[in-house]
BAGUZA-469506 format. One record per residue (C-alpha): residue in three letters; x, y, z. Coordinates in steps of 0.2 Angstrom, whole numbers, plus 2048, in hexadecimal, padded with zeros to 3 digits. Layout:
<rs>
ALAXYZ/...
</rs>
This chain:
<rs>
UNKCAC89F4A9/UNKCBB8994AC/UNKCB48884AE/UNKCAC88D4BE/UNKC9A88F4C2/UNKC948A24C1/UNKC958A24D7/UNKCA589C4D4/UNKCAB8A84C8/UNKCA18B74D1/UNKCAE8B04E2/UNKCBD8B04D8/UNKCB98C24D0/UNKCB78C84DE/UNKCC98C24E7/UNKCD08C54D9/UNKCC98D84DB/UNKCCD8D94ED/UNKCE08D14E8/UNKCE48DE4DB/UNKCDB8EF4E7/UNKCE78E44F6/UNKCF18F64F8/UNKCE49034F8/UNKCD98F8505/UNKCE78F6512/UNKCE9909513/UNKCDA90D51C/UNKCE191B527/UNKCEA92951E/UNKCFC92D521/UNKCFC93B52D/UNKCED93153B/UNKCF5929549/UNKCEC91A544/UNKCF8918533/UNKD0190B53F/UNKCF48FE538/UNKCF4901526/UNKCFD8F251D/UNKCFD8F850D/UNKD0E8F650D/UNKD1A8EC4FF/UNKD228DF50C/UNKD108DB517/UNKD068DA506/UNKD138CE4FD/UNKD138C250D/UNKCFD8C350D/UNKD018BD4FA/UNKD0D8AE4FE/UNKD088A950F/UNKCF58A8507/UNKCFD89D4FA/UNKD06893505/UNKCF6891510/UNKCEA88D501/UNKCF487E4FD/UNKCF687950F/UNKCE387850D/UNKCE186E501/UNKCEC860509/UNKCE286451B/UNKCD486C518/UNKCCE85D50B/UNKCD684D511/UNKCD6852522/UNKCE984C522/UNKCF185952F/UNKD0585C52A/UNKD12864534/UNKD1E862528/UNKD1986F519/UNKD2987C51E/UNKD3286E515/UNKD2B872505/UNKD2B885509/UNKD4088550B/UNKD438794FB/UNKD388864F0/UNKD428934FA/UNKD5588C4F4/UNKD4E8884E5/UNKD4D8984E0/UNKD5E89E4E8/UNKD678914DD/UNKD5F8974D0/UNKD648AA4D2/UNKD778A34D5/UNKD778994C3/UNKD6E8A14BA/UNKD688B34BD/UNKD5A8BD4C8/UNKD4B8B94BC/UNKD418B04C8/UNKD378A74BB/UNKD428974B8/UNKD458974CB/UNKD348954CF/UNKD2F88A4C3/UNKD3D87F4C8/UNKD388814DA/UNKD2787B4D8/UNKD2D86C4CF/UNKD3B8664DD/UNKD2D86C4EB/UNKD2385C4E3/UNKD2E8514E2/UNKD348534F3/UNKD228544F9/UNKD1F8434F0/UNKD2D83A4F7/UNKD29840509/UNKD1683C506/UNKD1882B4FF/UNKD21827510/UNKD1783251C/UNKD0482C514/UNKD0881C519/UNKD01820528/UNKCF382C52C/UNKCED83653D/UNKCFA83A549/UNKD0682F542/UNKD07838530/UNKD0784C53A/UNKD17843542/UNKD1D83A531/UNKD1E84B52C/UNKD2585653A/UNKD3284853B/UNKD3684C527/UNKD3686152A/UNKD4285E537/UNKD4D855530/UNKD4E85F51F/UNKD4F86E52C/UNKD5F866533/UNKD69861523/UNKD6287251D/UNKD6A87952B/UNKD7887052F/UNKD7D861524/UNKD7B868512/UNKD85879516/UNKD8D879502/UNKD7A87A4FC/UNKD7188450A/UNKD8188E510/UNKD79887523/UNKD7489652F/UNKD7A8A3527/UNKD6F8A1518/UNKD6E89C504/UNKD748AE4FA/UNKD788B54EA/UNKD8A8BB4E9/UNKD958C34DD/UNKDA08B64D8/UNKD8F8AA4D3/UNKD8E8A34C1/UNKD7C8AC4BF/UNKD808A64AA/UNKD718B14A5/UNKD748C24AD/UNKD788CF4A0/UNKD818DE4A1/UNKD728E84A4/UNKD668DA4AC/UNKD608E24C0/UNKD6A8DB4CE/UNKD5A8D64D8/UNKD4C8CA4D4/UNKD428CE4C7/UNKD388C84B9/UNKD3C8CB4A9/UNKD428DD4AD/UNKD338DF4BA/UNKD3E8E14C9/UNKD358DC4D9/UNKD378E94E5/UNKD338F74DA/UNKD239004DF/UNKD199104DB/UNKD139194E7/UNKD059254E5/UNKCFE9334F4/UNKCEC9374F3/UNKCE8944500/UNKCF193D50E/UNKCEF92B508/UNKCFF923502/UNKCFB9134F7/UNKD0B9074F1/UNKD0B8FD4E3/UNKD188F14E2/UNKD1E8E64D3/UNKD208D94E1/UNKD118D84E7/UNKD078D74D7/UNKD108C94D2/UNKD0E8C04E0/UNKCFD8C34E0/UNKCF98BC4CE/UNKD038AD4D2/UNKCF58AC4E3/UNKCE68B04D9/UNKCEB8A14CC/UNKCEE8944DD/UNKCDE89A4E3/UNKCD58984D3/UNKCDC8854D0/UNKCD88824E4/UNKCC78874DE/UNKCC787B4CF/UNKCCD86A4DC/UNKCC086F4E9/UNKCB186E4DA/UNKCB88604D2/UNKCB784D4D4/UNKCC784D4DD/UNKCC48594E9/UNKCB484F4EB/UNKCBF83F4EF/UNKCCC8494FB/UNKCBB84C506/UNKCB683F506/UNKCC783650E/UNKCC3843519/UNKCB484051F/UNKCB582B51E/UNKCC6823517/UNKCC381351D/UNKCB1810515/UNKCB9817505/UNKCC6809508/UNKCB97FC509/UNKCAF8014F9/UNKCC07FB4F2/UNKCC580D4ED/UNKCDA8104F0/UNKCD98214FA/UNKCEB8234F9/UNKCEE82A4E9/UNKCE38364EB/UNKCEB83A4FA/UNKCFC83B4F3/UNKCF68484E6/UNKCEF8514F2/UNKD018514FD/UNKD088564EE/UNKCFF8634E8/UNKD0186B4F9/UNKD128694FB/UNKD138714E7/UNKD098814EF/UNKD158834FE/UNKD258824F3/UNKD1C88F4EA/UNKD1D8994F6/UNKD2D8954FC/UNKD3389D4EB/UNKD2A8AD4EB/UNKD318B04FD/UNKD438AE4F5/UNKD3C8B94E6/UNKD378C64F1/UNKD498C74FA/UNKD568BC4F5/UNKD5A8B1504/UNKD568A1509/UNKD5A89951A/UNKD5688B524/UNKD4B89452E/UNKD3E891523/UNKD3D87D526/UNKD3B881537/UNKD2B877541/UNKD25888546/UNKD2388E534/UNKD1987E531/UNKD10882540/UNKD0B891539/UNKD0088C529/UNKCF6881534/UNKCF188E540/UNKCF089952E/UNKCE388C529/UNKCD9889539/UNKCD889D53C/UNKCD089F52D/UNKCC688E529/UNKCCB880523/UNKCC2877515/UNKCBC888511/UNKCC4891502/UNKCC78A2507/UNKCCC89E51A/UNKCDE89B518/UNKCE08AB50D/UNKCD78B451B/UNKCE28A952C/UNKCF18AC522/UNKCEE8C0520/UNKCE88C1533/UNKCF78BA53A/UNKD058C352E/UNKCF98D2534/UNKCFC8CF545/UNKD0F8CB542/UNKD128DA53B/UNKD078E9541/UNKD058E2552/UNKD158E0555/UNKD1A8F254F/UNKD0F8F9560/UNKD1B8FC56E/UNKD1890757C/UNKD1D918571/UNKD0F915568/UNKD03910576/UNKD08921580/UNKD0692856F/UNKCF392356D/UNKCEF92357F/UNKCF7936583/UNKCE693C585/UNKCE3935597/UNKCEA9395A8/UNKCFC9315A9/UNKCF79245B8/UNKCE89205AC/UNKCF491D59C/UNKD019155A5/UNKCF69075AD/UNKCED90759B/UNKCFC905592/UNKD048F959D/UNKCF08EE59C/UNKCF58EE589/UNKD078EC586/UNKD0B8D958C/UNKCFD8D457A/UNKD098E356E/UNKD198E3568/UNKD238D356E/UNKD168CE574/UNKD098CB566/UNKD0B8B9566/UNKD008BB576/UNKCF28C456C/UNKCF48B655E/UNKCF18A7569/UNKCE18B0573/UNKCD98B3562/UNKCDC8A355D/UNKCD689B56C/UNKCC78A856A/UNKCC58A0559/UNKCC689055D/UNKCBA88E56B/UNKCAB898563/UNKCAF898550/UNKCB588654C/UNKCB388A53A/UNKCBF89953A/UNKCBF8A9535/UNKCB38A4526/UNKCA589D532/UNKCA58AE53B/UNKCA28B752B/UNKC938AA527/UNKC8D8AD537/UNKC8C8C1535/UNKC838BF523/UNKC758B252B/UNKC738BF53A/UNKC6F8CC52E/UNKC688C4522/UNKC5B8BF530/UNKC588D1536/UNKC548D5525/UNKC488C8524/UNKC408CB536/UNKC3F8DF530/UNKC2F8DC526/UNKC248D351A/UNKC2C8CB50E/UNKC2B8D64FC/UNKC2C8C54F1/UNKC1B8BF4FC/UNKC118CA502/UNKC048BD506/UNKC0E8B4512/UNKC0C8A450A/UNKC14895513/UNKC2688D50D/UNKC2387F502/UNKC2C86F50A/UNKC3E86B500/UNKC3B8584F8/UNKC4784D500/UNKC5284A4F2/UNKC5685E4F3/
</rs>
């Protein structure tokens, strides 16, 4: 189905099951319990897991493939970002033409910048293309100020063209009538699940990057992107031109990060040069690492831990410590809460780095190779419970041929 084999399509159903239930998993806690602080079923937090995991899942297939590490993806995330402001200031807040057009500009910017940066590879192409973010950062920021508007920002006003906004058309993003911030929200005993337009769309538009990122890592391409990784030079001298493929690759990448560039503008209506910042580029890597790179699911997962951590552990402060921790005696809470409040609040960055040190260190292959290692765990306790039911006989393993 779908072209994929049925464990593929059984892994696709099943993200795209966990996508669509998204605001009904992330309120675990019901309203009233003081542990609502970490429910994220929330529109803003749910619409950044969608984009940011897009954003991610093409940073992947450029790093976790080729092994080509860029430092210069916020490029493409602030062109798809003005894309889609222009296109709300000329033509109208439908957010289709935007992102189509943003996607398209995001590749040809990433296919100028990669012809000129893959010239080089290692080091010297993570530098290419940090050199390349910085300066579209700076002409963003403070050069091209008719087309960016500089610091203060890229922004619909009234006095805009916007030729296809009719009398009646919504004065916010929106798709086809579908405005994006619109939600429902719906209380079950205590439990209080959003459903937001925004969200859902972004999270078909993440389910269709997933599933074509699933397509190039089973095909012949994605067979030849690992391959760079794993020897480019002996490709080179089977007389194979690995450069093409890694342009596609650049490409395609950079075409997923303007992507997501434009749903952030679709969700609010700004764009700024913020987003072309080193840091942001910064970002997706460590989205990618955190969760496993070369593995399909880990920058999903790395890029819903860290916007996790951005957003609820950042929301702790000492209120809601004294809050949780009222039950001891006061000398007890204070020295408790002051143990805990330099890794909350400002201070979840602290928190962040830790874990991904944690991760680093003992899980090289992410978040994904701590799952693998909790199914092999249990799946051995299982084993080591009892006899076998398939062979109660206990007859021995036959040897796998060598061609196996």
């Amino acid at each position: 189905m779908f072209g994929l084999s049925a464990k593929d399509t059984r892994f696709l159903l099943i993200v795209v099951f966990l996508t669509l239930a998204t605001p009904i998993l992330l309120q675990p806690f019901p309203e009233t319990s003081s542990l609502a602080q970490f429910n994220a079923g929330y529109p803003d937090l749910m619409q950044k897991f969608a984009i940011f995991g897009i954003f991610a899942i093409g940073f992947n297939i450029l790093f976790g493939l080729t092994g080509y590490l860029s430092f210069g993806h916020a490029a493409f995330l602030g062109v798809g970002s003005y894309t889609v402001v222009w296109m709300y200031k000329l033509l109208g807040y439908n957010v289709l033409p935007g992102l189509v057009l943003a996607v398209i500009i995001s590749a040809l910017f990433a296919l100028l910048i990669g012809f000129i940066s893959l010239r080089r590879s290692g080091i010297y192409f993570s530098i290419l293309t940090l050199a390349f973010a910085q300066m579209s950062y700076n002409l963003a920021y403070s050069v091209l100020t008719p087309i960016t508007n500089g610091e203060t920002g890229l922004q619909v006003y009234s006095n805009d063209p916007q030729i296809l906004m009719g009398e009646n058309s919504p004065t916010s993003p929106h798709l086809f009538g579908l405005v994006m911030r619109d939600s429902v929200q719906v209380d079950v005993g205590g439990w209080l699940f959003t459903f937001n337009i925004g969200y859902y769309f972004c999270a078909i538009i993440a389910i269709l990057a997933f599933y074509i990122s699933l397509r190039i890592f089973r095909s012949p391409f994605g067979m030849m992107l690992r391959a760079i990784k794993t020897n480019q030079t002996r490709m080179n001298y089977t007389g194979l031109n690995s450069r093409p493929y890694t342009l596609a690759a650049f490409v395609i990448s950079g075409m997923y990060a303007g992507l997501a560039g434009g749903l952030l503008a679709s969700m609010d209506p700004l764009a700024g040069a913020e987003r072309m910042q080193w840091t942001a580029s910064g970002e997706v890597v460590l989205m990618t690492i955190l969760g496993g790179a070369g593995t399909l699911m880990g920058p999903v997962l790395g890029a819903g831990f860290i916007k996790y951590c951005e957003n609820i552990f950042s929301k702790i402060n000492d209120g809601v410590l004294h809050g949780w921790f009222a039950f001891m005696p006061d000398g007890l809470e204070d020295f408790v809460i002051a143990l805990i409040h330099p890794f909350v609040g400002k201070g979840w960055h602290l928190t962040l780095g830790i874990l991904f040190m944690l991760v680093v260190i003992f899980l090289p292959g992410g978040l994904v190779e701590g799952g693998q290692r909790l199914a092999r765990l249990f799946r051995r306790k299982r084993k080591a419970g009892g006899p076998s039911r398939k062979d109660p006989e206990h007859r021995p393993n036959p040897e796998p041929h060598v061609a196996e």
